[in-house]
matplotlib code that plots the C-alpha trace (Angstrom):
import matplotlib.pyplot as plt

x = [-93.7, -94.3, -98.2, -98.9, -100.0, -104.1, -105.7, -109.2, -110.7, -113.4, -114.8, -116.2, -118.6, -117.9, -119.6, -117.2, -120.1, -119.0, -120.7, -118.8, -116.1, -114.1, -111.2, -108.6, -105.1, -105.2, -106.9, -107.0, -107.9, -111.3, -112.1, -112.1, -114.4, -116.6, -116.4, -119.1, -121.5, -125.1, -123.4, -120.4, -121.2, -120.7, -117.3, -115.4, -112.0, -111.3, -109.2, -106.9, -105.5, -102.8, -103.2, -100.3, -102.6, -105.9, -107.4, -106.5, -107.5, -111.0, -112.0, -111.2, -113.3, -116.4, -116.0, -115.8, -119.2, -120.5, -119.6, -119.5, -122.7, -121.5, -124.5, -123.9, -122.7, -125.2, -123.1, -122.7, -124.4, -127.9, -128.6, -131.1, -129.3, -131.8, -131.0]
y = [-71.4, -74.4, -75.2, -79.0, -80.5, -81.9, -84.0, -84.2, -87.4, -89.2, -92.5, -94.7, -97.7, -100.9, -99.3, -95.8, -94.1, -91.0, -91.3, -88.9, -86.5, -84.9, -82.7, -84.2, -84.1, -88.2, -89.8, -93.3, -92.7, -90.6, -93.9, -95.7, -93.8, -93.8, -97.1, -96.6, -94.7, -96.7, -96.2, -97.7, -100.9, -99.6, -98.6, -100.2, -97.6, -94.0, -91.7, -88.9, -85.5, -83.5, -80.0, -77.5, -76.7, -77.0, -74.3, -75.4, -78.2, -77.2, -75.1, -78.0, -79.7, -77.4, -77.1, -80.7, -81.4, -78.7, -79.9, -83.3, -84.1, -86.7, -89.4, -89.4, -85.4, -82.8, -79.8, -77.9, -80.6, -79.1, -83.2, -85.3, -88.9, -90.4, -89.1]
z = [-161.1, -163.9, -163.7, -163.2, -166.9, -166.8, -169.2, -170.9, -170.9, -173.5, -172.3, -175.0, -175.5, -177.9, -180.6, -180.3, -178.6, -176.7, -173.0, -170.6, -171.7, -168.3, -166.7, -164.2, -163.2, -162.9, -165.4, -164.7, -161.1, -162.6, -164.9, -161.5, -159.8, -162.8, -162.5, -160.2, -162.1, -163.3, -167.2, -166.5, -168.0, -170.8, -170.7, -173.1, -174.0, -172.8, -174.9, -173.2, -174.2, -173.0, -171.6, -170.7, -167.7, -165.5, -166.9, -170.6, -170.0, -168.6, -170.9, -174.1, -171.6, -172.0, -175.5, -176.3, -174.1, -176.0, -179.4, -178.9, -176.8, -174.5, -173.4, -169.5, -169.1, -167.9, -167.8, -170.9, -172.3, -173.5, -174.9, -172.5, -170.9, -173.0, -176.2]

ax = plt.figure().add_subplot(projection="3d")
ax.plot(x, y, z, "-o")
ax.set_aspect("equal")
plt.show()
């Protein structure tokens, strides 16, 4: 059986600031919801990456937050919202 494809998602500021980094079979329909968040007035672009899989996919996910500190995550992230 062919797994469904998921994606990894970076959301971005004006100034290329990474605030949220996340996992999701649709895309676009996260960015909406996130459009309810209190950070999402600073949403100015979101990036998206290709996984073969969910699990691919989430564990790029984990890594990335890791590595890449996102402003608005808080798991995996061991960087305070402020900061």
């Amino acid at each position: 059986m062919k797994q469904k494809p998921a994606y990894v998602y970076r959301i971005y500021d004006q100034r290329n600031g990474l605030l949220y980094i996340g996992c999701s079979y649709y895309p676009m329909v996260r960015m909406i919801e996130h459009k309810n968040r209190c950070w999402s007035i600073y949403i100015s672009y979101m990036m998206i990456t290709l996984y073969e899989n969910k699990k691919a996919a989430a564990i790029a996910e984990k890594l990335a937050i890791r590595d890449e500190k996102p402003r608005f995550n808080t798991i995996y992230n061991d960087r305070s919202i402020s900061g």
